[in-house]
Each structure stands twice: as C-alpha cells, then as structure tokens.
C-alpha positions as YAML, in Angstrom:
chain: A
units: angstrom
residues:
- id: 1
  name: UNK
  ca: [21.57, -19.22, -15.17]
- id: 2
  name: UNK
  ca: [19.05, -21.36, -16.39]
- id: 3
  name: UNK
  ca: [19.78, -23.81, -19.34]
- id: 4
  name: UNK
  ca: [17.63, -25.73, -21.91]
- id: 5
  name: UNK
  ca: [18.29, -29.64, -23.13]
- id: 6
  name: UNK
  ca: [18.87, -33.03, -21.88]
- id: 7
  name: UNK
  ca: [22.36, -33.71, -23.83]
- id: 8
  name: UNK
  ca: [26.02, -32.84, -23.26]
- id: 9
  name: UNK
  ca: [25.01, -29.05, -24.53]
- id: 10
  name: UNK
  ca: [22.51, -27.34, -23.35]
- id: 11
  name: UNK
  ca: [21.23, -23.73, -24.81]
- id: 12
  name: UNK
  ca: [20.51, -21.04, -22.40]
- id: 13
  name: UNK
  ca: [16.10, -20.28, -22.20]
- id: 14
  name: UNK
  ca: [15.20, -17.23, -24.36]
- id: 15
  name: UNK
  ca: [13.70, -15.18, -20.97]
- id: 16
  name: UNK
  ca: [17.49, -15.47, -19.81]
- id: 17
  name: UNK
  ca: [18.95, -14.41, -23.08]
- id: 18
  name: UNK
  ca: [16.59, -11.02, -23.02]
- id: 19
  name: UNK
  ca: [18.18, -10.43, -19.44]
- id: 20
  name: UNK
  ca: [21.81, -10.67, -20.30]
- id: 21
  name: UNK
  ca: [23.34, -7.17, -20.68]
- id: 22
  name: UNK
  ca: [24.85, -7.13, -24.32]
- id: 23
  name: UNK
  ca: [25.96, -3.23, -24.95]
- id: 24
  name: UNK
  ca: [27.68, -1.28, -28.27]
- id: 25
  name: UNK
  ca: [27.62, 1.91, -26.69]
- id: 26
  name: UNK
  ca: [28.75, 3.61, -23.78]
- id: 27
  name: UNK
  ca: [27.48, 7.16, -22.71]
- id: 28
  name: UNK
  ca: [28.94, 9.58, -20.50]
- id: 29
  name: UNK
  ca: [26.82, 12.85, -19.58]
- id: 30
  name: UNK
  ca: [28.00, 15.95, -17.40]
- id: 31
  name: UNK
  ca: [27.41, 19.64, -16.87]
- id: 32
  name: UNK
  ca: [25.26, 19.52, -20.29]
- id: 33
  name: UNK
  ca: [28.17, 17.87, -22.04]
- id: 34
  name: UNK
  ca: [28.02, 14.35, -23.69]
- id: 35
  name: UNK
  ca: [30.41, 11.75, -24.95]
- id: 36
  name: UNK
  ca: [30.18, 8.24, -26.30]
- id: 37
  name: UNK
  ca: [32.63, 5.31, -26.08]
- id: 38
  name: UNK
  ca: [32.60, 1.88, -28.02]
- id: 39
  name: UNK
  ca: [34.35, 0.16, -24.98]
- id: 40
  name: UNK
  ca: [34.17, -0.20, -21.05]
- id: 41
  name: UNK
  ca: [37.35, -0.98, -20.00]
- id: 42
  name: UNK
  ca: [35.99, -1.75, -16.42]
- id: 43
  name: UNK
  ca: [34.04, -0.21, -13.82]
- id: 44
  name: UNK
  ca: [36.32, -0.90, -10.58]
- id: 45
  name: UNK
  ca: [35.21, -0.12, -6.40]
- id: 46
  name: UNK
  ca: [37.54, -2.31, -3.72]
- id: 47
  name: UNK
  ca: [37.62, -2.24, -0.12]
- id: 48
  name: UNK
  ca: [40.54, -2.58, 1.25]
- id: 49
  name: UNK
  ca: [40.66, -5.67, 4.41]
- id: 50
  name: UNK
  ca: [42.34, -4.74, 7.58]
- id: 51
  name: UNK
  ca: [43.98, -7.85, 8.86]
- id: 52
  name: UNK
  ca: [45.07, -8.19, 12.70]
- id: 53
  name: UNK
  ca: [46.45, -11.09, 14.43]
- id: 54
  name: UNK
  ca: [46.30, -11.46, 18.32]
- id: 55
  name: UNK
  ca: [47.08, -13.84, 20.98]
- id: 56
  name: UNK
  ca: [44.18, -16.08, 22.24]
- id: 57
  name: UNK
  ca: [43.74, -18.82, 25.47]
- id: 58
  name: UNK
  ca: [44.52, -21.61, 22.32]
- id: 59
  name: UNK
  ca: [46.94, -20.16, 20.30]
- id: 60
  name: UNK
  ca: [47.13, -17.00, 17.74]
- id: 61
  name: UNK
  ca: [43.55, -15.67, 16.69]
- id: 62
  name: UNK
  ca: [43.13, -14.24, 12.97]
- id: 63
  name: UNK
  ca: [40.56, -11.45, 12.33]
- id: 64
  name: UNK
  ca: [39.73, -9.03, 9.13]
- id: 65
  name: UNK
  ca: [38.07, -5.92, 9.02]
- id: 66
  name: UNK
  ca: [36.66, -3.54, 6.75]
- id: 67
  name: UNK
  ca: [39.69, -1.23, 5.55]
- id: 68
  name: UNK
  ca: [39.90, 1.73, 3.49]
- id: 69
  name: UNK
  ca: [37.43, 1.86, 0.76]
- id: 70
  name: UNK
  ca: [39.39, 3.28, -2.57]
- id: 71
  name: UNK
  ca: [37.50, 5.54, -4.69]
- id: 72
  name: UNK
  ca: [35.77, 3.82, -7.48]
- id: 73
  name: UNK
  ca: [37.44, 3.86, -11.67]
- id: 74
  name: UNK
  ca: [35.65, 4.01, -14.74]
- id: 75
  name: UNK
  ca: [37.84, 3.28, -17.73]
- id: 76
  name: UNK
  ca: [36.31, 4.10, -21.58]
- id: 77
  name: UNK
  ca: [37.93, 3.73, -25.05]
- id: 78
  name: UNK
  ca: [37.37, 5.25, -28.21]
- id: 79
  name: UNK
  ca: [37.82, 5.87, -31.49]
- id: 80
  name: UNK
  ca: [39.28, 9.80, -31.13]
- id: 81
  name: UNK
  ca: [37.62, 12.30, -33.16]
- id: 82
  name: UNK
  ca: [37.78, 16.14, -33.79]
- id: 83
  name: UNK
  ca: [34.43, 16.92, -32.87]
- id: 84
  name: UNK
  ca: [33.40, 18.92, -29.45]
- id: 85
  name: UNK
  ca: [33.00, 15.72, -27.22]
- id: 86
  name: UNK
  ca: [36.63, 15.03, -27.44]
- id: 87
  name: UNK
  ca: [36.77, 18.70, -26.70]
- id: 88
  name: UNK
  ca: [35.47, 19.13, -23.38]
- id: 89
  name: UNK
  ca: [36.12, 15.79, -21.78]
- id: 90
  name: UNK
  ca: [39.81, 17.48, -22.75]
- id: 91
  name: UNK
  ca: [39.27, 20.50, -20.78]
- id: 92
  name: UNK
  ca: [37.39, 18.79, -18.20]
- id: 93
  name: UNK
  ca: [40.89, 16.66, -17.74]
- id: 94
  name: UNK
  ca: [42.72, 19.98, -17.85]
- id: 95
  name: UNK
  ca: [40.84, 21.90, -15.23]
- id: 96
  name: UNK
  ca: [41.56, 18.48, -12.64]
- id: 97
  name: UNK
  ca: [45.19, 18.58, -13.59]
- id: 98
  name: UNK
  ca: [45.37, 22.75, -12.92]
- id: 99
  name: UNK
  ca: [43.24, 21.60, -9.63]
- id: 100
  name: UNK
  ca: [40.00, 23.36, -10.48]
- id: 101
  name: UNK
  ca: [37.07, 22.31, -7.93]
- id: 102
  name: UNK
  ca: [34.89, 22.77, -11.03]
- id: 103
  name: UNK
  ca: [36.41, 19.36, -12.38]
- id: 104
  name: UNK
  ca: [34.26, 17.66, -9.76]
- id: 105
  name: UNK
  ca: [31.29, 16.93, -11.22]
- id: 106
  name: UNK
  ca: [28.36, 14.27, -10.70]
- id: 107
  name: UNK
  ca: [28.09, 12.63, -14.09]
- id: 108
  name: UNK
  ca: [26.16, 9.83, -15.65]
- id: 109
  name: UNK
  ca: [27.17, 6.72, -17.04]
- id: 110
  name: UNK
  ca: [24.43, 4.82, -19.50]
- id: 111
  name: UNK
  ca: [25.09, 1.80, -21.26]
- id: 112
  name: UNK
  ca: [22.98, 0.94, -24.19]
- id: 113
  name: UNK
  ca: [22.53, -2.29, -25.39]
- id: 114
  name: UNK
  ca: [23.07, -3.67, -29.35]
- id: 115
  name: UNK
  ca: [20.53, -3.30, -31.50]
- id: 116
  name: UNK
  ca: [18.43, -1.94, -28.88]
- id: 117
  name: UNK
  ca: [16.87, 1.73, -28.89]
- id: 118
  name: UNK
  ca: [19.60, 4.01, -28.73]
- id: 119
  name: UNK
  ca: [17.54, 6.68, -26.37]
- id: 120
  name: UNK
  ca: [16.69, 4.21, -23.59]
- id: 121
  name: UNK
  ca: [19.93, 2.83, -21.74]
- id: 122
  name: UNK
  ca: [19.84, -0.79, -20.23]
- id: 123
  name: UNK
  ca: [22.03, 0.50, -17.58]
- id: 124
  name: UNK
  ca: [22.39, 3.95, -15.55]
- id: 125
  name: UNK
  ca: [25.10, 5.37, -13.29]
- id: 126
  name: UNK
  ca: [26.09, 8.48, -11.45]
- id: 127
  name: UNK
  ca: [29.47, 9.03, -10.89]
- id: 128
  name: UNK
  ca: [29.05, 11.24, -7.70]
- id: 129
  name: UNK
  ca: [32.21, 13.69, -7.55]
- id: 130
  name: UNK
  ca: [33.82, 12.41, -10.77]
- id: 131
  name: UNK
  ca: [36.66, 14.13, -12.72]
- id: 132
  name: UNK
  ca: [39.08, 12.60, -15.33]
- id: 133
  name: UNK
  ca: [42.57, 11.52, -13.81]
- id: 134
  name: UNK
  ca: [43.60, 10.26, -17.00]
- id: 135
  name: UNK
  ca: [43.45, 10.34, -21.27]
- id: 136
  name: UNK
  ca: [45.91, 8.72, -23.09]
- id: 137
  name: UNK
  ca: [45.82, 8.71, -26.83]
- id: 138
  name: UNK
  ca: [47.40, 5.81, -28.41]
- id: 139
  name: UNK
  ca: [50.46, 5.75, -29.86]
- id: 140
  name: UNK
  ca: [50.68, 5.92, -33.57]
- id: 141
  name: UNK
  ca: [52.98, 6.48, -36.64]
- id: 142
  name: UNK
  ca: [52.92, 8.69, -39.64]
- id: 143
  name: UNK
  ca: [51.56, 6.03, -42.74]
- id: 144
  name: UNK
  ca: [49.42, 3.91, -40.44]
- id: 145
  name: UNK
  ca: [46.13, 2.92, -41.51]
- id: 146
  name: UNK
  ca: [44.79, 2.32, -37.65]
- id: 147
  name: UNK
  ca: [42.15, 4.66, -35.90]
- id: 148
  name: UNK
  ca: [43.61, 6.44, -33.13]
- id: 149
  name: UNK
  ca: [42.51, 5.36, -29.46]
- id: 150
  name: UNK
  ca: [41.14, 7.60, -27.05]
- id: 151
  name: UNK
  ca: [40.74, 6.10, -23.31]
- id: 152
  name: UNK
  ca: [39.67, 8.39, -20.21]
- id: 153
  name: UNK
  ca: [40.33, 7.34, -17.11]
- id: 154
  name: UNK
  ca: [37.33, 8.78, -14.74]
- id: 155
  name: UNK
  ca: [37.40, 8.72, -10.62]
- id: 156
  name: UNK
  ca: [34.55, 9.64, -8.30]
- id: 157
  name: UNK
  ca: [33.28, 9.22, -4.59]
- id: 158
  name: UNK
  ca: [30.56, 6.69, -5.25]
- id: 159
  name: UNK
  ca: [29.16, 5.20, -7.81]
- id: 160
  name: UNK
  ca: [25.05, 4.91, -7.63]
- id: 161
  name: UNK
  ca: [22.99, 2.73, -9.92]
- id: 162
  name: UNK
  ca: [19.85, 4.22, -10.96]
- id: 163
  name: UNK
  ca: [16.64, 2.65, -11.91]
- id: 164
  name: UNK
  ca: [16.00, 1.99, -16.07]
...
C-alpha cells in the first residue's frame, strides 16, 4: 500500500484510497429472486493439508500435501423484514432442509460500495451450486426496542469472481 509524508504519520495516496473496497450493501441474486444484506459476515474456502512423515537416509522426512478442499461459506446479516426477500431465501432454506435438488442453485453475490451507484457492484460472485444450510433469527424479547437479525448461512461448490 502506498503511503504519503515524510513524518511519523503518513496518509495513504488518493489513487489507493479509490481502490480500497469500502461496501454498505450486500446483494444476493438467484432463480429471479433478490435479497440485500447490510453485513458480510465472511466469505470462507480452505484446503485442507495432508501431512505425512517418513523415514529418510538422515533421519525422519516431513512432507504436506494438498488435502480435501471444503466447500466454500458465505455468511450475510440483516435487518429481518416482512417483505418477499425474506420470503423466498426462507423457502429456498426449506426446500435444502426437505432435500430438494431444486435448492441447488448458481447464485450471485455483488457487493456495492458506499456512496457509490447502487446499480453497478464493485465486486461480483457466483456461488456455483449454492443453497442455504443455515438462518438464524436473533433472539429477542417482547418490549425490546432492537431490530431483529436475520443471518443466512449459504454453501456452494466454487466460488467464481467475475469481472466489474
């Protein structure tokens, strides 16, 4: 990252600023359906390392290996509401749990930046194969003042960037 300044703090140049990815909203798209979400809670893909240990003419040798690649997570939180995306991304959670093939479904992930124009996302994903393994609702009590939290847990095969 480059900086700016000669003192103790330094500011970071203004061509770097414009790059960093700053986003309010996040935007998830499938089978005609659409949802929005005022938080990522992460976007997560691991490979698993397959360790081994043999015996070699100086002593033990130590060696990893690619292991098992786990299917990629996409957490997302939001405010719950009563309109028709809370709907479907409902029923699309309900036809995975009743082990529907339907629920798989290639869906897009766009992440638009703050301030910025709200029909051209910074970033794109597709989610190939995804279907919702989890939505939890917050907790809440009768009196509170609080919004009630909606995160969806989503899983897929891969997860492909696309060109902005």
């Amino acid at each position: 990252m480059a900086v700016m300044g000669t003192g103790r703090q330094t500011a970071v140049e203004q061509a770097t600023r414009t790059e960093a990815l700053t986003s309010a909203v996040f935007q998830i798209e499938s089978n005609g359906q659409t949802a929005r979400f005022s938080e990522l809670g992460g976007i997560t893909s691991e490979v698993e390392s397959a360790e081994y240990m043999e015996a070699g003419e100086k002593g033990p040798v130590f060696g990893r290996f690619l292991g098992r690649a786990k299917p990629p997570t996409v957490s997302l939180k939001r405010a719950m509401s009563t309109g028709k995306d809370t709907n479907w991304v409902w029923e699309w959670h309900a036809a995975a749990r009743s082990g529907d093939v339907a629920a798989y479904r290639d869906t897009t992930l766009k992440l638009f930046g703050a301030g910025g124009d709200p029909q051209k996302a910074k970033k794109s994903y597709t989610l190939v194969g995804a279907f919702p393994t989890k939505v939890e609702i917050m907790g809440m009590k009768a009196g509170a003042t609080e919004v009630v939290l909606q995160t969806v847990t989503l899983q897929c095969d891969e997860i492909i960037e696309l060109p902005v």
